[in-house]
C-alpha positions as CSV (number, residue, x, y, z in Angstrom):
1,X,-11.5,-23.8,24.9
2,X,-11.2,-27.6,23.1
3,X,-10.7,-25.5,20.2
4,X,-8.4,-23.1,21.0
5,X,-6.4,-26.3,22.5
6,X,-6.4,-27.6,19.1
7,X,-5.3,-25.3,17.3
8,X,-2.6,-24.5,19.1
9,X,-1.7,-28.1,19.0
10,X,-1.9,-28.0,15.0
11,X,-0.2,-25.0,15.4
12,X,2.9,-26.1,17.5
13,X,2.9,-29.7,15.6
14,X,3.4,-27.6,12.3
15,X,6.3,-25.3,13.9
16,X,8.1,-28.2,14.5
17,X,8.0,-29.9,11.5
18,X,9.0,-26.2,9.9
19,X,12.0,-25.9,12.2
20,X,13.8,-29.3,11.1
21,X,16.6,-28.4,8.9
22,X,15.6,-31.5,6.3
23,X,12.6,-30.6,5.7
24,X,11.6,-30.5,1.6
25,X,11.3,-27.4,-0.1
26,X,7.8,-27.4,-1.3
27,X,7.6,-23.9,-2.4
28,X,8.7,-25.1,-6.3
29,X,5.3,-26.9,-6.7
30,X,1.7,-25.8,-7.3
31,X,-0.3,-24.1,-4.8
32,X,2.7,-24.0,-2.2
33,X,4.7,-20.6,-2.2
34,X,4.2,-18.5,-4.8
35,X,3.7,-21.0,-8.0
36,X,0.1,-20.9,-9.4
37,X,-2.2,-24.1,-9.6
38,X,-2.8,-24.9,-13.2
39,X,-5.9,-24.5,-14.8
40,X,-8.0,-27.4,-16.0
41,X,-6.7,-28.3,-19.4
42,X,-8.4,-30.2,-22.6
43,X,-6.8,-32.1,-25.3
44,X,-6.1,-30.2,-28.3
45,X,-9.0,-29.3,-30.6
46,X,-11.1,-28.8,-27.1
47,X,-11.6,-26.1,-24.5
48,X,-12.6,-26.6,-21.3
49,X,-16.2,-25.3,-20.4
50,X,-18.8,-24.4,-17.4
51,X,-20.9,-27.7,-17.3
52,X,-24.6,-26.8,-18.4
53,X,-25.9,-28.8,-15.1
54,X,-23.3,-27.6,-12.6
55,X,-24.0,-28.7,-9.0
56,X,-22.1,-26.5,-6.9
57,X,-21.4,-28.2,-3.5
58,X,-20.2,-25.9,-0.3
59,X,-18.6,-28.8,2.8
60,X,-18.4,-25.6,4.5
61,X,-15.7,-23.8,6.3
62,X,-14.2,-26.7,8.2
63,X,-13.6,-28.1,4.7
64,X,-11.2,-25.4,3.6
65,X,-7.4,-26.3,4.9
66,X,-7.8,-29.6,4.5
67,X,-7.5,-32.1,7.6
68,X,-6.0,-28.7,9.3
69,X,-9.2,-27.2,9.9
70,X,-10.9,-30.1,11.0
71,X,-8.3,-30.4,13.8
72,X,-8.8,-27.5,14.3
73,X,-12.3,-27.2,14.9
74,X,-14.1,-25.3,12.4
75,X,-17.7,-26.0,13.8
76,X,-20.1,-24.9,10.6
77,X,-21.5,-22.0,12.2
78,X,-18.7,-19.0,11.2
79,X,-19.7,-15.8,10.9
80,X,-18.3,-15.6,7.6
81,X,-19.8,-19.1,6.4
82,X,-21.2,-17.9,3.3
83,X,-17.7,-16.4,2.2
84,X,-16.2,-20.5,2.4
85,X,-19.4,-21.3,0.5
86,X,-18.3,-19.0,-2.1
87,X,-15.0,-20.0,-2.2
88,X,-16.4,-23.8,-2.7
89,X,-18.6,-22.6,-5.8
90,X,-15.1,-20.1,-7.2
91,X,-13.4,-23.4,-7.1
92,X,-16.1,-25.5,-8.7
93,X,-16.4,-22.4,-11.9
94,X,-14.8,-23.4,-13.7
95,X,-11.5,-21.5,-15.2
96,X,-11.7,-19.6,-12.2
97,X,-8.1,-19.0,-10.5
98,X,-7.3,-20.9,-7.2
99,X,-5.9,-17.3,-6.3
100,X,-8.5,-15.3,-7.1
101,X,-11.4,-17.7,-5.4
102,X,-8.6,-17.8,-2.2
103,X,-8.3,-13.8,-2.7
104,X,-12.0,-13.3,-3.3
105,X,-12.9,-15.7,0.7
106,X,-10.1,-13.1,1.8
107,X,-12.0,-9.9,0.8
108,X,-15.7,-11.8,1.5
109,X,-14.3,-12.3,5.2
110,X,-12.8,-9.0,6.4
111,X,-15.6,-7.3,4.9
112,X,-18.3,-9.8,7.4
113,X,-16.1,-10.0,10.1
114,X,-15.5,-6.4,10.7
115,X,-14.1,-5.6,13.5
116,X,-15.3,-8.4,15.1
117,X,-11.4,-10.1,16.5
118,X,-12.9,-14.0,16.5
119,X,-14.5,-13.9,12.9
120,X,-11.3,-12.2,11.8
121,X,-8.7,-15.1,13.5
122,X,-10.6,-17.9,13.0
123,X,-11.3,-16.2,9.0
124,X,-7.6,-15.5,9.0
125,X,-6.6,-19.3,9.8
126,X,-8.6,-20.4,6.7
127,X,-6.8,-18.0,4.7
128,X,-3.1,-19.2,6.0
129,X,-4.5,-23.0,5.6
130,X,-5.7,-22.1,1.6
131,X,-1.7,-20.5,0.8
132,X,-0.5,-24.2,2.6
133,X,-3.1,-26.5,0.8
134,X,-1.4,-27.4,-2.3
135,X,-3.6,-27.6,-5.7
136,X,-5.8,-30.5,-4.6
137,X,-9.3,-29.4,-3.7
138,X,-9.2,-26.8,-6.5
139,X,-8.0,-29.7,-8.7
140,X,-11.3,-31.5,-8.1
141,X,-13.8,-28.1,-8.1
142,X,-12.2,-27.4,-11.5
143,X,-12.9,-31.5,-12.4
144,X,-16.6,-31.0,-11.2
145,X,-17.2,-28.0,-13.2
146,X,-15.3,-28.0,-16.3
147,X,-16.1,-30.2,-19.1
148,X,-14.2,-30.2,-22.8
149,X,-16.1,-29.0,-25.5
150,X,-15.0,-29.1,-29.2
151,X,-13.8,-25.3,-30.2
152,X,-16.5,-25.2,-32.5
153,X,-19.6,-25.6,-30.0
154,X,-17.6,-23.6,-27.1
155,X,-20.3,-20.5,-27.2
156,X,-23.5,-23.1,-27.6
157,X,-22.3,-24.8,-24.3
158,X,-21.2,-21.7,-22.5
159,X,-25.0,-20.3,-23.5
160,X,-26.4,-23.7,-22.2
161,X,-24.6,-23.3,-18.8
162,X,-25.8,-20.0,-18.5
163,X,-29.4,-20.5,-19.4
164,X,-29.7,-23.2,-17.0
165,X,-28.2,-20.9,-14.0
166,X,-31.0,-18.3,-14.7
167,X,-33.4,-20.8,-14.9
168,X,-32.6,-22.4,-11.5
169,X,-31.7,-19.5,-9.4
170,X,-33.8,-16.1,-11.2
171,X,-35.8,-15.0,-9.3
């Protein structure tokens, strides 16, 4: 109930702010509307590349909008929790796109929620809260992943990175 309180709270907070007629437009910058996030660059004569001793971190679901979802209550114990920790690690791979790791929690979700109508609201609030939250947190997944490589030892490193996945997590 302290949830559902919340959120609508959040909710009607974020109507009115929408309804004011001087309100910026913020559908012209990344990650708000339909303009991409950019992906993680390197200076000329480098490329960016998967770090060889990645830590990929999940903060969970409640992690995913931003403040929004910890207003709104996101408690850690979703039914589709391990679709936010994949989003965290899509973000944090790096060259991944901040629509395809937002697209891939989508599909994760609908296909563990089911037809189960609280997994697929509470799933469907993260989704609205990833389209409204800017390029920030993928910003910093593609900073802790990506490193810049000269174009001459780009396959050496991407090798490296792989060969120290499969050693960690092969069975």
């Amino acid at each position: 109930a302290t949830m559902m309180r919340s959120l609508v709270f959040a909710l009607c907070l974020l109507g009115a702010a929408l309804a004011q007629d001087d309100m910026p437009d913020f559908s012209s910058m990344p990650g708000f509307g339909d303009k991409p996030c950019p992906n993680f660059r390197c200076s000329s004569g480098y490329t960016p590349v998967q770090k060889s001793r990645s830590k990929f971190v999940s903060k969970g679901c409640s992690k995913m909008g931003g403040g929004m979802m910890m207003m709104a209550g996101g408690g850690g114990d979703e039914k589709y929790a391990s679709c936010c920790d994949q989003w965290h690690a899509c973000y944090q791979t790096c060259g991944a796109s901040k629509k395809s790791c937002d697209d891939g929690f989508k599909t994760c979700s609908e296909r563990v929620c089911g037809s189960d109508q609280d997994c697929k609201k509470g799933a469907d609030m993260n989704s609205m809260l990833l389209g409204m939250g800017g390029c920030g947190l993928y910003d910093q997944g593609q900073y802790a992943g990506c490193e810049c490589t000269k174009k001459s030892n780009v396959e050496e490193k991407r090798s490296a990175a792989i060969r120290g996945f499969y050693k960690k997590w092969s069975p």
